[in-house]
C-alpha positions as CSV (number, residue, x, y, z in Angstrom):
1,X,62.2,57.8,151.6
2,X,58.7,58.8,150.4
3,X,56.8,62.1,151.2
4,X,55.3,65.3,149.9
5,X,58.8,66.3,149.3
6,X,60.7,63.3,147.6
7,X,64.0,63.9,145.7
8,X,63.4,67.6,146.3
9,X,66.8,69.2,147.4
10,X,66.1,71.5,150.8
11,X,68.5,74.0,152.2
12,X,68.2,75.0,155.5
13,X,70.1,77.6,157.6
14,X,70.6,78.0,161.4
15,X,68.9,74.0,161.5
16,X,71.6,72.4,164.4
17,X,69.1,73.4,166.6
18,X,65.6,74.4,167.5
19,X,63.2,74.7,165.3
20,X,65.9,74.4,162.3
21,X,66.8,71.1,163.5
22,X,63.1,70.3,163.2
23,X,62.6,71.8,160.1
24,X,65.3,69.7,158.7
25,X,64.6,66.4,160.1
26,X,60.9,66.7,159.3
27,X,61.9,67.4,155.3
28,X,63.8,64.1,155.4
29,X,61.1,62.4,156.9
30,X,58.9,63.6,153.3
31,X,61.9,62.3,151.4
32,X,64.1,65.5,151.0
33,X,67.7,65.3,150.5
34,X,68.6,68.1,152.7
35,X,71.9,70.3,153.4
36,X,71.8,71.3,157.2
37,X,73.6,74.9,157.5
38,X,74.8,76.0,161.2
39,X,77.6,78.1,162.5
40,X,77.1,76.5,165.5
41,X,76.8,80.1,167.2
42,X,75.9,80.8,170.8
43,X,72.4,82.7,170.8
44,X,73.7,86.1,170.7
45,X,76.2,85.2,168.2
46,X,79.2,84.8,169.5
47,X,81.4,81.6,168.7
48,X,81.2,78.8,166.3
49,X,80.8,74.9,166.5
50,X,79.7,72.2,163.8
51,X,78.9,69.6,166.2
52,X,75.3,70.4,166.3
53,X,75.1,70.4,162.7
54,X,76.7,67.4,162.6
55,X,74.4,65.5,164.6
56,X,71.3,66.2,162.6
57,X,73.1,65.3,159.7
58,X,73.9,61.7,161.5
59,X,70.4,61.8,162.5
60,X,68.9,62.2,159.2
61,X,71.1,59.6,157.8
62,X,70.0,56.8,160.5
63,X,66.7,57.5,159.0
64,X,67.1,56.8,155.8
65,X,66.9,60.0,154.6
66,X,70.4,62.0,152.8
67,X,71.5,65.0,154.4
68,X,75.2,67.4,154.1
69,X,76.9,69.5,156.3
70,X,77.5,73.3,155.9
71,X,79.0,75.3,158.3
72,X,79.0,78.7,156.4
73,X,77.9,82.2,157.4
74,X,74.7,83.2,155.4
75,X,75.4,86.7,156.6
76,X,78.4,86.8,154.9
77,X,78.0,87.0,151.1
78,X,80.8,84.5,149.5
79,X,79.4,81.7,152.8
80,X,75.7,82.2,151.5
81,X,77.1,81.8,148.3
82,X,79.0,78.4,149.4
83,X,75.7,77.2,151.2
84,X,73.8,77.4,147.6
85,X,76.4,75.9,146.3
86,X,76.9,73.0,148.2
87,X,73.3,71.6,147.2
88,X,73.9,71.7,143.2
89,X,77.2,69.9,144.1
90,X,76.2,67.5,146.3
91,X,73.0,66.6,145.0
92,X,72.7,68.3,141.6
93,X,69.8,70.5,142.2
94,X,67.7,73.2,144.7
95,X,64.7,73.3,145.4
96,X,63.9,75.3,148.8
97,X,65.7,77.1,150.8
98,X,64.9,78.1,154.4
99,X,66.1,81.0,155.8
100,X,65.8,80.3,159.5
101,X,69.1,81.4,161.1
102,X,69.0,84.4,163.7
103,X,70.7,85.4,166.9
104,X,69.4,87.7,170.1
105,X,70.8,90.7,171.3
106,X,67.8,91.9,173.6
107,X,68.3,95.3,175.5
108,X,65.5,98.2,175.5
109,X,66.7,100.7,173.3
110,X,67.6,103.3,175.9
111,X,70.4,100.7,176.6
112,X,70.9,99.2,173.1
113,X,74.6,99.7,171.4
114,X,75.4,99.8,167.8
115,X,77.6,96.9,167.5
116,X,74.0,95.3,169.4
117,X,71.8,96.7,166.5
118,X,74.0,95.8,163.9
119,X,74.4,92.2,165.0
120,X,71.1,91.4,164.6
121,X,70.4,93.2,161.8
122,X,73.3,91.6,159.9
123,X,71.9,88.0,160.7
124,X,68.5,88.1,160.2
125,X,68.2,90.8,157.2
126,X,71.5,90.1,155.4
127,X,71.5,86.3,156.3
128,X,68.2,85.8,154.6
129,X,69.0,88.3,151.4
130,X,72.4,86.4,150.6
131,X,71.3,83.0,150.8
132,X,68.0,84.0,148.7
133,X,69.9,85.9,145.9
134,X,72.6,83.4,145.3
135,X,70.0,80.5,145.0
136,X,67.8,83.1,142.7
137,X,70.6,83.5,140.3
138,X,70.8,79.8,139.9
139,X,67.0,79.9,139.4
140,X,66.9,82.8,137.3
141,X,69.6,80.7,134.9
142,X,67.7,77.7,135.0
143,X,64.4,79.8,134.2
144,X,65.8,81.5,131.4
145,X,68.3,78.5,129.9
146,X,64.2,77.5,128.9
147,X,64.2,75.0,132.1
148,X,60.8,74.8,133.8
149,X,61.7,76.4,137.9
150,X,59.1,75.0,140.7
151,X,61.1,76.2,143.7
152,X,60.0,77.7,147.2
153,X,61.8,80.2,149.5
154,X,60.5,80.1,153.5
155,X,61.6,83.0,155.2
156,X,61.0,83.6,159.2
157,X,59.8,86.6,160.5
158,X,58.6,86.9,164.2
159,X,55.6,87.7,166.1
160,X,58.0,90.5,167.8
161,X,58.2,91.8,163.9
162,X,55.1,92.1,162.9
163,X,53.1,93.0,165.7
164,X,56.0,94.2,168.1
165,X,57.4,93.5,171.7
166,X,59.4,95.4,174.2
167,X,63.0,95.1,174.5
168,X,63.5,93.9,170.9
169,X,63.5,97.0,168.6
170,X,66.7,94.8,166.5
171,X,65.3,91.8,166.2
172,X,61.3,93.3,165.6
173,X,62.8,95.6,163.0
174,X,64.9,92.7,161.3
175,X,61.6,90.4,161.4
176,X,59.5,92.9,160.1
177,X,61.8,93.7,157.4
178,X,61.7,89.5,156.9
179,X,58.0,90.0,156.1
180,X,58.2,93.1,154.0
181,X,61.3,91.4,152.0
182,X,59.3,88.2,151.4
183,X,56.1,90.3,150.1
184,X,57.9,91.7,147.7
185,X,60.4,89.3,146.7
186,X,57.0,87.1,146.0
187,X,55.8,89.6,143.3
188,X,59.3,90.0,141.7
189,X,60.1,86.4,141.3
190,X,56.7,84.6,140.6
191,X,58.1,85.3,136.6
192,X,60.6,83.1,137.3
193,X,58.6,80.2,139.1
194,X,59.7,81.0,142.4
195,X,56.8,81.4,145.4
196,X,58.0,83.4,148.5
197,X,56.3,83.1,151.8
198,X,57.2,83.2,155.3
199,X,56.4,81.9,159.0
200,X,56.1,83.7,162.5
201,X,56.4,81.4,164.4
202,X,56.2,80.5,168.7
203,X,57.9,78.2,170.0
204,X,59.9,77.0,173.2
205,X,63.7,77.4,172.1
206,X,66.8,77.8,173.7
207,X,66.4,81.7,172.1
208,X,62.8,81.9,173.5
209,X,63.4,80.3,177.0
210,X,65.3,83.7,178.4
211,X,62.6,85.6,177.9
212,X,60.1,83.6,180.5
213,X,62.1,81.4,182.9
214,X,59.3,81.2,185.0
215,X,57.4,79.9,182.4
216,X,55.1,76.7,183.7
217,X,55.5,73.6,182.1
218,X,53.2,72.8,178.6
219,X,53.4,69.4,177.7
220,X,50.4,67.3,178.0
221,X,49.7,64.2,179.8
222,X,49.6,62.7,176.1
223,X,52.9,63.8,175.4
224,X,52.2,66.6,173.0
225,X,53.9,70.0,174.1
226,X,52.4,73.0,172.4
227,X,55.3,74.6,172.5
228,X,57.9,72.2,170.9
229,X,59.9,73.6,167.7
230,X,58.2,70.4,166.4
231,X,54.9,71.6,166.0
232,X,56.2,74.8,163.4
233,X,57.6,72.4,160.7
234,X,54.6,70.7,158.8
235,X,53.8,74.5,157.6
236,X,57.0,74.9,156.5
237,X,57.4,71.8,155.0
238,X,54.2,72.1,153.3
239,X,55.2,75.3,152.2
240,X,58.6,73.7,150.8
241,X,56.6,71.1,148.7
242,X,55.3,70.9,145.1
243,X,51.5,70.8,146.9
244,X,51.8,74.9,147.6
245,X,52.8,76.0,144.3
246,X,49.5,78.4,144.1
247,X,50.6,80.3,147.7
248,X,53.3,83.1,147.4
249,X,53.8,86.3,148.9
250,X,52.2,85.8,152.2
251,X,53.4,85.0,156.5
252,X,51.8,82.8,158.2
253,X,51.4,82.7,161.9
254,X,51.9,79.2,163.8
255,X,52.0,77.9,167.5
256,X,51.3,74.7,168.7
257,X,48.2,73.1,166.6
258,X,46.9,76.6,165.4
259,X,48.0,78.3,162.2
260,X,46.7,81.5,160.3
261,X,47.0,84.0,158.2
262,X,49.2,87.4,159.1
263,X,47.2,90.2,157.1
264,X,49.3,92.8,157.7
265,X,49.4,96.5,157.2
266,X,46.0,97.5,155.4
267,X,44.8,101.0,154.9
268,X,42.1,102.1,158.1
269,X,40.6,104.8,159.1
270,X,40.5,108.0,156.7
271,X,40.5,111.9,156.1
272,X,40.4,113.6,153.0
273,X,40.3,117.3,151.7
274,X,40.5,118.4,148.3
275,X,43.6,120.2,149.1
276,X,46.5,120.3,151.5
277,X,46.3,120.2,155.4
278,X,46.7,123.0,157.3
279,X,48.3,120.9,161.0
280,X,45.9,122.5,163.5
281,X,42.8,121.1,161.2
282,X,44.3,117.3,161.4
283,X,45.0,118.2,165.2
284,X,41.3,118.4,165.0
285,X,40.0,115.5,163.1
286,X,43.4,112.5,163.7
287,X,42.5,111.9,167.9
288,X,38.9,110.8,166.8
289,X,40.3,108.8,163.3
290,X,42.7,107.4,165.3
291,X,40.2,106.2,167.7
292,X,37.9,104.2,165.0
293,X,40.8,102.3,164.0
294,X,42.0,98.9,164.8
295,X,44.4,98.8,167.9
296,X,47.9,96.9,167.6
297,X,47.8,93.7,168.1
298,X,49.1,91.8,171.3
299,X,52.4,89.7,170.7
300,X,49.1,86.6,169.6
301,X,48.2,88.6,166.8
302,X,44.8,89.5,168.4
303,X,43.9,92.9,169.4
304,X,44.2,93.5,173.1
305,X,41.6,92.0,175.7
306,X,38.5,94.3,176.1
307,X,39.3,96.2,172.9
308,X,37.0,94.7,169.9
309,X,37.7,95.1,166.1
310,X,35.9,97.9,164.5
């Protein structure tokens, strides 16, 4: 198969279903040879099936296209170290790797248990560390054996993680510590040949769907739904190819046909005193620098209606 990815070798966790599944089929389609990791968990979790797995595996091979099964854990450190492994074996090499696997455990955080925080956190943090460190050290090896590296690591972060929504204060943190992981990781292994970035995406998914049932329906007379997982994957894909070697270190919002930029945290609003405060003095001067700055954005990124930017 031909594409803006040929012969590149693609990892790609939590892809059974969702926007995994199209992340991995779409990669095939631009002549990846992909391995298609799923624990075939429920969405909070719980349980464990390779049956969807399996089928986009069978589906990428009735395209043409070479595709492998994992069924590993990346949160658990000797799985994400299997999953890495299961590329070089089967197909020799890596070139991306995805880190797209996550679970929900909503509750607002009057309600929230431990075993709830920690669930998430384990999944989305740890399953995107593991999986990234083992396929650095084979990177880092290659880079320093005097091979030339050229490889890509997407990570996905969350419109609840960088700009927040109620009843997720797991799964925002865990995205937001997704985009703060893949800013940094960006400047430590550009030496290497590595670029980092990262998606938040939006997107109609069995793990979205709970959170609006009444949701009306999106799809267009033409067929196009601006909500289908479908519509997040040519970003990534992009992102995983040999075009977007000169982009690193930055998340990228995407829904339907619209994509930007996510420019994060930046410095506002300011007082200074050639000294230290004294609290009643800021009391005096934060309400009114507070004021001037930008507000939080809405769940879209945007600041809220009626409030313009400064």
């Amino acid at each position: 198969m031909t594409g803006i990815c040929k012969d590149w070798v693609v990892v790609v966790s939590g892809a059974g279903r969702g926007i995994g599944r199209s992340h991995a089929l779409e990669f095939a389609r631009q002549g990846a040879k992909v391995v298609v990791n799923d624990l075939g968990a429920e969405v909070d979790g719980t349980g464990s099936s390779i049956g969807p797995a399996d089928e986009v595996v069978n589906e990428i091979r009735s395209m043409g296209g070479e595709a492998v099964l994992n069924g590993d854990d990346v949160s658990d450190w000797d799985g994400a170290g299997r999953l890495i492994q299961t590329a070089l074996d089967s197909f020799g090499r890596l070139d991306v790797l995805v880190n797209n696997a996550g679970i929900l455990r909503d509750r607002m955080l009057v309600n929230m248990t431990i075993d709830e925080w920690d669930a998430v956190i384990k999944v989305h943090l740890r399953g995107t560390f593991a999986p990234t460190r083992h396929a650095v050290d084979h990177w880092r090896a290659q880079s320093k054996a005097g091979h030339a590296v050229d490889a890509r690591v997407i990570n996905t972060s969350s419109p609840s993680g960088i700009y927040g929504n109620v009843g997720q204060t797991n799964y925002g943190a865990a995205k937001a510590g997704i985009a703060s992981f893949t800013v940094i990781a960006a400047k430590e292994l550009g030496r290497y040949g590595v670029t980092v970035n990262a998606i938040s995406p939006a997107a109609g998914t069995r793990m979205t769907d709970n959170l609006n049932p009444n949701r009306p329906e999106t799809k267009r007379e033409d067929g196009w739904d601006p909500r289908s997982p479908d519509n997040i994957s040519p970003l990534v894909v992009w992102l995983g190819s040999p075009l977007s070697g000169d982009i690193t270190g930055r998340v990228f919002n995407v829904v339907g046909g619209r994509v930007s930029v996510a420019e994060g945290w930046a410095k506002g609003p300011e007082v200074t005193k050639d000294g230290q405060w004294d609290p009643v003095e800021l009391g005096e001067l934060i309400p009114d620098m507070v004021a001037k700055a930008q507000p939080n954005s809405e769940m879209n990124g945007e600041p809220p209606r009626g409030e313009a930017s400064v």
